[in-house]
N, C-alpha and C positions, 0 to 999 in steps of 0.2 A: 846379405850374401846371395849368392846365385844357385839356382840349383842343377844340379844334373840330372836329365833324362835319359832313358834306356831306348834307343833306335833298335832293333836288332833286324841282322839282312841277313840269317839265311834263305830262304826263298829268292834272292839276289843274288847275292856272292858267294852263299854255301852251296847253291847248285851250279855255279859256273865252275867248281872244282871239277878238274880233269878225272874222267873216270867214274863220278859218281853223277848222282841225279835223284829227282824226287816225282813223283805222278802228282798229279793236279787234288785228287784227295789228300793226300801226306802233306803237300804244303797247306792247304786250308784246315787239316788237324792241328796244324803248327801255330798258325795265326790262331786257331781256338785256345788253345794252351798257352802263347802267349799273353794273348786278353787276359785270361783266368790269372795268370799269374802277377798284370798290373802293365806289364811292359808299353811305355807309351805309345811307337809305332812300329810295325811290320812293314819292311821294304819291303812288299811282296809280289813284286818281279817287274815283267819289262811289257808296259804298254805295247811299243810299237812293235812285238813279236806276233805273228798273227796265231800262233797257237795257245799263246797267251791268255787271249783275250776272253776269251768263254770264263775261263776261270777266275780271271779279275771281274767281269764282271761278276759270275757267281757272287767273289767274297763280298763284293761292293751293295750285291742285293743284301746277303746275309749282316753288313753293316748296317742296311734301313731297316731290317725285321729286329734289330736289338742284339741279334747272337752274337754280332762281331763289337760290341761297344763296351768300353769307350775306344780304344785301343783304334788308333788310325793306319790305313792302309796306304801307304805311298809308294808311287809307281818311280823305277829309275830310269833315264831316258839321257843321250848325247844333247848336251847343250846347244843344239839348232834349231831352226825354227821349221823346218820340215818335219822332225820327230814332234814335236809340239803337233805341230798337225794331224800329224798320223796316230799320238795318243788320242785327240779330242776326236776324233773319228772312229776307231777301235770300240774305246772304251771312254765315250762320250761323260758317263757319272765320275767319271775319278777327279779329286780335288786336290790331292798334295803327292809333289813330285820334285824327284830332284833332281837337277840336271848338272851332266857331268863333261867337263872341258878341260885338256891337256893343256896344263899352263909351263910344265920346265921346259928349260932348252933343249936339252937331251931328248924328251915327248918330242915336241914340235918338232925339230931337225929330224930325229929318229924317224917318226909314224908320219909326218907330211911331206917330208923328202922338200924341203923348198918350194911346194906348191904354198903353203900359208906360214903367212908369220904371228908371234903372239896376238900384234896386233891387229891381225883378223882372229883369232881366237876369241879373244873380249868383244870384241864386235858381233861377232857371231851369237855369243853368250847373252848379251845383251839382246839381241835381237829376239831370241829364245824369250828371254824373261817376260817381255812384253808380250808377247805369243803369248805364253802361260798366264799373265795375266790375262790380257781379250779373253781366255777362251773361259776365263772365272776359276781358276784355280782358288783353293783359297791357303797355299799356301804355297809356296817355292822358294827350295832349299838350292845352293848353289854348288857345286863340288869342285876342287880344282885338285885334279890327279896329278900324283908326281909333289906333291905340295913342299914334301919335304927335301928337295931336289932344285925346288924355285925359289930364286932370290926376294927376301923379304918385299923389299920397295915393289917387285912386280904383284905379288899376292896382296897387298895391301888396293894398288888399282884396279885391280879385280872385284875384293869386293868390297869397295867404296862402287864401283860401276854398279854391279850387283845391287845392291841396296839403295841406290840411286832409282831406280827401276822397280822398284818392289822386290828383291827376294828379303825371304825372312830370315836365313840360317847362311854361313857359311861352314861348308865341308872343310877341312885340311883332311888329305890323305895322304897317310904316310904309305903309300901306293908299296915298297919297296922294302917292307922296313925297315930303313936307313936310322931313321932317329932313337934316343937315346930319350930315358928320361928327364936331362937336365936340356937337351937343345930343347926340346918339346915344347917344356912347359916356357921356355923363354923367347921361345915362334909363339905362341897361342896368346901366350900373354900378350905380347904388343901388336897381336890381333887382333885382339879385343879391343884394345885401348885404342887401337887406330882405326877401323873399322867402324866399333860401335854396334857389331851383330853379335847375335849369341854365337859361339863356336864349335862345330861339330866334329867330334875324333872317328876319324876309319885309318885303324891300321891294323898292320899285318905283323905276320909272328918270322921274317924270313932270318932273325937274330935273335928270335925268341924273348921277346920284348913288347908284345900285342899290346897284355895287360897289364904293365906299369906304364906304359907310354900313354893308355888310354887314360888311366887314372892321372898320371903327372898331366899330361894335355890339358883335363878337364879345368885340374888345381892351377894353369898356367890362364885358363879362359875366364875362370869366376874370381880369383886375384886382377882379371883385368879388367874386372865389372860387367860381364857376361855370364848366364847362363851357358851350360856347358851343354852337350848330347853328345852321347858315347854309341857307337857304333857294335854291333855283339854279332857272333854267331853262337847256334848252338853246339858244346861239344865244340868251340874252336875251328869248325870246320869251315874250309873257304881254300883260293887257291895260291897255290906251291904250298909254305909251310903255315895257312889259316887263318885266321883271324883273332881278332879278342873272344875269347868265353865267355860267354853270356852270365853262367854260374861263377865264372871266375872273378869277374869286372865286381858283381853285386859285392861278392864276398869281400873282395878287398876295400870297396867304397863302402862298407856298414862294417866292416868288424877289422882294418887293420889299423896300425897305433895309431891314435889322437884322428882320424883320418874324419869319422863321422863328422865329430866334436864342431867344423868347421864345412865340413862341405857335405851335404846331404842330397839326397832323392829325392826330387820333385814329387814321383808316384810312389805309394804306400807298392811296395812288392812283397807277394808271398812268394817266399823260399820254400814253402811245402812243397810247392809245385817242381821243384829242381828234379826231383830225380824220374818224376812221367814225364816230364819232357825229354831229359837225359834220353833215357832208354826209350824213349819213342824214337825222336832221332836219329841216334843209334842204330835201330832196324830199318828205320825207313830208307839210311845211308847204306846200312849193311856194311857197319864202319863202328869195331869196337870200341866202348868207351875204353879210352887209358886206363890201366890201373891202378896210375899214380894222379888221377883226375881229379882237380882239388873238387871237393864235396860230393864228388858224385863217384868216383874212382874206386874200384872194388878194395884198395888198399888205403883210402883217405880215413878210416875207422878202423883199421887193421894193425895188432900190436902184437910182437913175437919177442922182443926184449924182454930177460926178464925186469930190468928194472923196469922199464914203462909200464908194462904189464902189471905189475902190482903198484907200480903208479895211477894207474888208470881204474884198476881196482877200489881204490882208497879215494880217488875225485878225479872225476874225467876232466876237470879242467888243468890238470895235472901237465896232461900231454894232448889235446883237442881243445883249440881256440871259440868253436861250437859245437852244437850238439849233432848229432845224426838225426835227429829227428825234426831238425829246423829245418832239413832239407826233405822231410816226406820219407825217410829212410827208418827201415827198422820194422816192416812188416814182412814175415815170409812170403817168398817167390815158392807157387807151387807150379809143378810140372807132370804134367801128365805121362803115367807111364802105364796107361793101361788101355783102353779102347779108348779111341780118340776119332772125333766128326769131324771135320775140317769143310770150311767154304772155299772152292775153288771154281776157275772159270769151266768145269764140268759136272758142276756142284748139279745133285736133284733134290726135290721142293720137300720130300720126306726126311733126310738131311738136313735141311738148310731149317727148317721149322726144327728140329731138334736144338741146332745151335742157337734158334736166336729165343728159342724158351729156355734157355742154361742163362742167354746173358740179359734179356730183357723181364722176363718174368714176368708181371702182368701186363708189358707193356706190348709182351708178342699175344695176346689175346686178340688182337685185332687181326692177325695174319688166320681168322678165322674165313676172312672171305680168299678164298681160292685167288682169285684174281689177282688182290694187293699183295699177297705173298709171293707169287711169279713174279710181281712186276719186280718186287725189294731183293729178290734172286736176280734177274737179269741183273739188274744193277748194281749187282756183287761179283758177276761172272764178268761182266766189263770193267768192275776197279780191279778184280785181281788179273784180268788182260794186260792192263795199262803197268801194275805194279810187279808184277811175274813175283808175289809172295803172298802167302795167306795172311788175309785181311785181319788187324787188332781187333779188339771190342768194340773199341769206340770209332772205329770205320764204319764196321757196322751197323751201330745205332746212328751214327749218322747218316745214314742211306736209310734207314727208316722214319726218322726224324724229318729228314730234308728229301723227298724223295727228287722233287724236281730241282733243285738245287744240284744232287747230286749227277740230275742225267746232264744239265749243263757242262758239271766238272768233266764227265766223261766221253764229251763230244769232242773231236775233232773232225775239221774240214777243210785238210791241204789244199787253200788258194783258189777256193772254189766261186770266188766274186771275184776273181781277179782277171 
């Protein structure tokens, strides 16, 4: 049988949500958390952005020092061969990308207005592929937007062209949330079977449907003799009403009925990790968790019945399908309510040595020489610039850890080779 892998795009798709955003630190905490927790790849962003690029490369360095592995970093990019270009020039090391091409009628008519037709679209795509190959990719994923909107017979030429050329994956996006778990798995299935790629799920929740569609998709891709890849954000967050759940997708592909029994996770994942990423995310979106958020939800462990409640009492499997603590849950949150040091971008060095001997402990012993202690301040005073909130723990051991890595993160240069 086939197995499923975990893609997850927020850094993609959860920062193109209207209104919100992420600093170039937060999305590289994210990819660290990721890794840690097994997830096969981070979509983690858009090559051909120029402000971009400092930061992909940052993670792409932190990929060859070992911090970012195994966990692969893939860039998303318009299925052309000008953006191909413009990646391999940005951010010359990047190896896996996926490119993304309007293949419905509604797309095409809609966003080209009669300048192009599908079939300059596949032409185009194809053109791209090659590109990405030349330039040594050593992987490309295909994406076709709208997916669930495009008539089977046209998705099928796609990518058979696609794979004809070298890509390795094809995307279906349920761009829309149009589908259903029963059309899903019966597109994906004769996907696979007619394609002969593995087959990638990205949908959206605009019928609240994200994650059984992601699931049913999969089971529609590996019934069709393909590997399946599942699309995540974290927290479901992405745009209009979000994405599949990162924590959501696992839960229901390792613990809902017979589900495992038959189709499995390529990558071993720690669900311990569920709830620091949670509530990283969380703040870093400045976007509450739900509280009816399956595993991570202030109410997903929460019983006020009494019958449950002495249900629960007597065997938590009573009424919880898993534990709290498979998700990292169950340690008290303390909060300070009494004198408190904070690092901010007018933080001083007798301060900021305070805080980072509370969180590093022998590891701030070093911030003995004067010098590397201002530098590991400035480069606190500019992530909390860039993120206008006081920096986690693990921000700031990162900036002491990585120092130059992190002055990269925090460099921008509005078009200044242009």
């Amino acid at each position: 049988m086939g197995k499923i892998y975990i893609i997850d795009v927020t850094n993609r798709d959860g920062v193109q949500t209207a209104r919100l955003g992420l600093s170039k630190l937060e999305k590289t905490l994210i990819n660290m958390y990721l890794n840690e927790m097994g997830v096969f790849q981070s979509e983690f962003g858009f090559p051909t952005t120029h402000h971009e690029s400092l930061y992909l490369q940052a993670n792409l360095e932190l990929a060859e020092m070992g911090v970012l592995q195994p966990i692969r970093l893939g860039g998303w990019i318009r299925a052309i061969a000008p953006d191909v270009e413009t990646t391999f020039r940005l951010v010359p090391n990047i190896r896996d990308l996926n490119l993304s091409a309007s293949t419905s009628e509604q797309m095409v008519l809609g966003k080209f207005q009669g300048k192009r037709t599908r079939e300059d679209v596949l032409a185009m795509m194809v053109e791209a592929v090659d590109a990405a190959r030349d330039f040594g990719a050593r992987s490309v994923a295909v994406n076709a937007e709208d997916a669930s909107r495009t008539d089977l017979s046209f998705l099928i030429r796609f990518g058979l062209a696609a794979k004809e050329h070298g890509a390795v994956r094809f995307r279906y996006c349920d761009t829309l949330g149009y589908d259903n778990p029963f059309t899903i798995y019966e597109t994906t299935k004769q996907l696979a079977e007619n394609i002969g790629l593995p087959i990638e799920l990205h949908c959206h929740g605009d019928l609240g449907m994200a994650v059984a569609n992601s699931v049913a998709g999969a089971k529609g891709a590996i019934d069709g003799g393909q590997d399946a890849y599942i699309n995540t954000t974290v927290n479901g967050i992405g745009e209009r009403a979000g994405n599949a759940d990162l924590i959501a997708v696992i839960l229901a592909v390792t613990k809902s009925k017979g589900f495992a029994e038959h189709y499995q996770l390529a990558n071993k994942i720690d669900l311990s990790k569920s709830w620091q990423i949670a509530k990283f995310v969380s703040y870093a979106f400045d976007v509450p968790i739900p509280i009816n958020q399956p595993g991570v939800g202030a109410n997903a462990f929460a019983h006020a019945s009494g019958i449950h409640a002495d249900g629960i009492l007597k065997d938590a499997s009573n009424y919880e399908l898993y534990h709290f603590t498979e998700l990292g849950r169950g340690e008290p949150e303390l909060v300070e309510t009494g004198r408190e040091i904070c690092t901010g971008e007018y933080s001083g060095i007798s301060g900021f040595r305070h805080v980072m001997g509370e969180i590093m402990g022998d590891m701030a012993l070093s911030f003995n020489d004067p010098g590397q202690a201002e530098k590991i301040l400035e480069l606190a005073r500019y992530a909390n610039v860039e993120a206008q909130k006081p920096l986690v723990e693990d921000e700031l051991i990162f900036l002491a850890k990585y120092p130059a890595i992190a002055k990269k993160l925090l460099t921008l240069r509005p078009l200044e080779n242009e």
